[in-house]
Structures are given as C-alpha cells and as structure tokens.
C-alpha positions as CSV (number, residue, x, y, z in Angstrom):
1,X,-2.4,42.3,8.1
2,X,1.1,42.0,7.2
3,X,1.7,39.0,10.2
4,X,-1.0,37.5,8.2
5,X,0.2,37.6,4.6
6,X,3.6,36.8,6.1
7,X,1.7,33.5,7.3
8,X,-0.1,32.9,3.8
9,X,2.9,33.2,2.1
10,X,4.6,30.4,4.5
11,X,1.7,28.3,4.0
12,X,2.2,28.7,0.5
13,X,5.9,27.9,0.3
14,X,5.3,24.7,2.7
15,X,3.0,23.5,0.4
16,X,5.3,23.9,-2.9
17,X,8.3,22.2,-0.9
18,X,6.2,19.6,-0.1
19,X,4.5,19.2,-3.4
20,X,7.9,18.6,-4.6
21,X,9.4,16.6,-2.4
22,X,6.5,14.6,-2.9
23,X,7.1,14.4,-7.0
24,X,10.8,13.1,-6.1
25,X,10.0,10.5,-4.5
26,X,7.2,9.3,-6.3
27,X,8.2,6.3,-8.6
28,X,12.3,7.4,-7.7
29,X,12.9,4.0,-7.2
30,X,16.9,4.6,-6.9
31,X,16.0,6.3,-3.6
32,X,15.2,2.8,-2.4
33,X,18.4,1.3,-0.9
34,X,18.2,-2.7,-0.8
35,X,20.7,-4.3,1.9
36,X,21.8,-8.0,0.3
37,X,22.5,-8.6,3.8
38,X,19.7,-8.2,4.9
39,X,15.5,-9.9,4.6
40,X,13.2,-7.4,2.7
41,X,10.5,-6.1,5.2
42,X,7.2,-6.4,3.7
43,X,3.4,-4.7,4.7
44,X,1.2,-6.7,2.9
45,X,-2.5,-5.0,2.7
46,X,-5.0,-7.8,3.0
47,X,-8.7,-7.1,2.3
48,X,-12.1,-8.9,2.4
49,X,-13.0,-11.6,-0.5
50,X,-11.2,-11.9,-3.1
51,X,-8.6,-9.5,-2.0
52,X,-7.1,-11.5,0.6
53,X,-7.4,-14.7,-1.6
54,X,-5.4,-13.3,-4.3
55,X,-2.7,-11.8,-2.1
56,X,-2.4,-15.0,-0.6
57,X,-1.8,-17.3,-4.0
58,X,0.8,-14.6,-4.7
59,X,2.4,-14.7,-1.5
60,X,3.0,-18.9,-1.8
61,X,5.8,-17.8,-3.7
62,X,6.9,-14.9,-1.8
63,X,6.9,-16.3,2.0
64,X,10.0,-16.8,3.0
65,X,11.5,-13.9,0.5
66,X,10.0,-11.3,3.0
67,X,10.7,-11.3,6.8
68,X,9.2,-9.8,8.7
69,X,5.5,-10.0,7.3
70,X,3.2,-7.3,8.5
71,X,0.1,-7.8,7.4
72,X,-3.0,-5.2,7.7
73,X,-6.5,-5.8,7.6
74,X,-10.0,-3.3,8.0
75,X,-11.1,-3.9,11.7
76,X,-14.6,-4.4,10.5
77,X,-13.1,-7.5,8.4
78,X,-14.0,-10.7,9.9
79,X,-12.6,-13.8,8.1
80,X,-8.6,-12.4,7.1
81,X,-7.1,-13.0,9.9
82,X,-8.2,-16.3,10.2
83,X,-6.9,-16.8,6.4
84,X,-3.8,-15.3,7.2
85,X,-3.2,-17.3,10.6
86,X,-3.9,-20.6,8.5
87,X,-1.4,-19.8,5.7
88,X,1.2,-18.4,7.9
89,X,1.0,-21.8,9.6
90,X,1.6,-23.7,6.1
91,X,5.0,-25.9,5.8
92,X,6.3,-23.3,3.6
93,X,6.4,-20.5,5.3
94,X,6.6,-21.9,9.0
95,X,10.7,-21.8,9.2
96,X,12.8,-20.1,12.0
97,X,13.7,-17.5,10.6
98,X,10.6,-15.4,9.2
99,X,7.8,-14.2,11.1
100,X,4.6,-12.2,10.7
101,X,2.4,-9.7,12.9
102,X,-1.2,-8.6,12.0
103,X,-2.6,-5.3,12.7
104,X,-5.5,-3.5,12.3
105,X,-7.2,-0.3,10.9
106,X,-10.4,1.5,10.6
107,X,-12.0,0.8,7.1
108,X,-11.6,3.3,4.7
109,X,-14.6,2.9,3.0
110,X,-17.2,0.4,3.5
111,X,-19.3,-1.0,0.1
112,X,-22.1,1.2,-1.0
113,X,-20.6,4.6,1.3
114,X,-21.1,8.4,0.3
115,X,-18.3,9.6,-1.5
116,X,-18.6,12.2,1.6
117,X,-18.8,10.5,4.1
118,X,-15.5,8.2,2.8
119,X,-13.2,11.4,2.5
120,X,-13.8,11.4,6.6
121,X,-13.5,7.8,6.9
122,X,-10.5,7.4,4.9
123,X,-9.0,10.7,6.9
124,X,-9.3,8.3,10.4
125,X,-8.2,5.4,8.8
126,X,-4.8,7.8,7.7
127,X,-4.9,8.9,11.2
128,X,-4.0,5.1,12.5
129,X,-2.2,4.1,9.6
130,X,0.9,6.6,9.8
131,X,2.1,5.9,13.0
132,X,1.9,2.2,12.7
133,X,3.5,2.3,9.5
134,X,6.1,5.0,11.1
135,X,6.9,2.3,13.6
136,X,7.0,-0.4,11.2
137,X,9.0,1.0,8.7
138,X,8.7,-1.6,6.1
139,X,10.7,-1.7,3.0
140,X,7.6,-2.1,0.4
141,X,3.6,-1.7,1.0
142,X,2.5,-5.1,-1.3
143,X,-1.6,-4.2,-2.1
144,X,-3.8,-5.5,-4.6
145,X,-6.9,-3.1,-4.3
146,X,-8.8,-3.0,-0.8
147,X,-9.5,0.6,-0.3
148,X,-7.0,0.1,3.4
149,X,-4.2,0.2,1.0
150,X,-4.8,3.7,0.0
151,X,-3.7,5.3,3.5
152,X,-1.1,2.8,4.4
153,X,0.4,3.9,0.8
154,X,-0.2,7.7,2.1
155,X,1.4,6.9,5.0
156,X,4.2,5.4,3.3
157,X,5.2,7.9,0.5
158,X,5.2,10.4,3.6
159,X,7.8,8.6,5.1
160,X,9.6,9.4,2.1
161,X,9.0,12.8,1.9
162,X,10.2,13.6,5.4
163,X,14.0,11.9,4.0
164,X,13.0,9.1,6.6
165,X,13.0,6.1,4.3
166,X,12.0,5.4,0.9
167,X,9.3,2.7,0.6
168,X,8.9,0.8,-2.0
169,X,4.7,0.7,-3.3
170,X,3.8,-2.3,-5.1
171,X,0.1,-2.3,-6.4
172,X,-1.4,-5.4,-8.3
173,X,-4.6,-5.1,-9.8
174,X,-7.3,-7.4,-8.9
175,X,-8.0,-10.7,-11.7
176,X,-11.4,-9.4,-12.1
177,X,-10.1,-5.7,-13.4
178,X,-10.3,-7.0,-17.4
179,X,-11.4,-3.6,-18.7
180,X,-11.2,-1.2,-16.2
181,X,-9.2,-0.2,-13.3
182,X,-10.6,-0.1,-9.7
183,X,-11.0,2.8,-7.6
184,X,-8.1,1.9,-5.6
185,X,-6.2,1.6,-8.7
186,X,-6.8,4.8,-10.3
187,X,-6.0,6.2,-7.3
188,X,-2.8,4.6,-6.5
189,X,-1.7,4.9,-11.0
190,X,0.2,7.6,-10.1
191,X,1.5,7.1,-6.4
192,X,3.3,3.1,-6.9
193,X,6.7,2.7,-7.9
194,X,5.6,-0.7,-9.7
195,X,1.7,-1.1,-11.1
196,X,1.4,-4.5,-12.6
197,X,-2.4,-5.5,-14.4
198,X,-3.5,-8.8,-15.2
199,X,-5.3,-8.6,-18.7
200,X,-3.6,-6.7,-22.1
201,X,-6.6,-4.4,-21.7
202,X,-5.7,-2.6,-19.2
203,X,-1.8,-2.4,-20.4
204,X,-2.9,-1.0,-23.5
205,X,-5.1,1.9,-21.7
206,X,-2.7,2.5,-18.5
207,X,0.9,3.0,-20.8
208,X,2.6,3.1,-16.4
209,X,1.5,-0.2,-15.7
210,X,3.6,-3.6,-15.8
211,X,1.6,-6.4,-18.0
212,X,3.1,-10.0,-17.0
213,X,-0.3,-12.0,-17.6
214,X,-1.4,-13.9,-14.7
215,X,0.0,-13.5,-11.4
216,X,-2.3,-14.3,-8.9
C-alpha cells in the first residue's frame, strides 16, 4: 500500500511539473532564439484541398526565407505532393541554396470519423509525428488547419518542454473560416505562439489572434 501511494504521488508530481513546464513554453516566444546567421528551418503542414492551396500562395513569398523546407502531408493524401514537387520546382524557389524534403504521416482524422475513433487515430498519427519532428528539429511548425497539424504541433511544444528546443507554432486560419473557427483552430487557440485569422469576425470573437486581412 504505501509503495503504491508513494507511486500515485510521483505520478502526481510528474504530471504538475509537466503541466507547467508546458504553460512556460506555451506562447514564451523569448524562449525562441533566432541565429541572424543562420536560414530559419521551417515544417510546413500541407493538407488536402484547399489546405495545400492556401499554404502554397502564402509560401510564394516565403520560399527562399526558409531553408530547409520540410513539408508534411496525411499518407492517405494523394495530390500534395505532386503540388508541392511542382512549386518547389518554380523559378523562385529553385536556387542553390534552399532545399525541401516531404514526409509522411498517418491521418489524424479522416472527413466524416467518430470523434472516438479519431482520439486513436490522432494518438498513431502522434506516434510517427514526434520522432520525425525530434529528428527534424525545425525552428517553426507553419499550419493552416489540416487536422495533421495538430500532432506535429504536439510533437513540437514537447520538444520544448523537455529544454530541447523551442519551436516556434504559427497557425493561419483557413479563408473560408469567416465566422467561426475550425476544429483545428480551436484546438491549436491556445497552443500557437502566433494565430493570425483572415476576416474581423473572427478577431473580434478570438481577442489571441493576429487580424492582418488577407493573407493567403
């Protein structure tokens, strides 16, 4: 009995260290430490649709700010890679000195799934996505909504938790969020250092997020 409230009470205390470790390095963006010397690292999350065509338009202008370029798509997705192959291959971002990888994860939630069901789905997608984000160590995660974003942003802040590296989380809401936020988004409100929208609406309901009018 007493080896196994000693055990509870570890449990416990883990938990509450962890709990606020995890409140110090959400939105601390002074943990981040940027090297002028150095290109800015960048996981862009790409997803199906609209997703990937909006984080595309945004990253015309960003290219050749970031190298490397990891990008990471649902391995049930069929067409991103091809529309990340095709940009990558554009004038503007085909120069020596940047470069780009794509990698793959399971889904975390497929249209139309049981909220069950996703829990487990989205627990195997975290189950690929911190080791390759671990490996990758990228100095932001750059998502605008695809439900892959959510472990890859896990994945990240946990990075930052264990003192390894803060990464900076950059969420964009999707265009067609004029009134209300996404799934994705509500869940990510509280985790991103940076939460930009797209309409006054939602600026006026979600006081954290970044209004800048249209970016993508």
């Amino acid at each position: 009995m007493a080896i196994l409230f000693a055990t509870s009470c570890l449990i416990i205390i883990l938990c509450i260290l962890f709990v606020v470790r995890l409140y110090l390095v959400i939105g601390n963006v002074s943990q981040y430490e940027a090297d002028s010397k150095r290109s800015v690292t960048v996981l862009v999350v790409a997803g199906s649709g609209g997703h990937t065509t909006e984080m595309l338009r945004l990253m015309e202008h960003l290219c050749c700010v970031f190298s490397p370029r990891f990008y990471v798509i649902a391995d049930s997705d069929r067409m991103s890679e091809d529309k990340v192959s095709k940009f990558e291959k554009c004038k503007d971002c085909n120069t020596s000195d940047t470069q780009f990888s794509i990698y793959r994860i399971p889904r975390s939630r497929e249209v139309h799934q049981s909220w069950g069901s996703s829990v487990v789905s989205t627990l195997g997608a975290l189950w690929y996505s911190v080791p390759l984000v671990f490996r990758l160590r990228p100095d932001m995660v750059l998502c605008n909504g695809p439900g892959t974003c959510v472990p890859l942003c896990l994945a990240a802040l946990l990075l930052g938790v264990l003192g390894l590296k803060k990464v900076l989380i950059v969420y964009i809401e999707s265009i067609c969020r004029v009134e209300s936020m996404s799934l994705t988004g509500t869940i990510l409100y509280r985790l991103a250092d940076f939460f930009f929208v797209q309409w006054p609406c939602l600026r006026d309901r979600y006081p954290k997020s970044i209004f800048l009018g249209r970016i993508v």
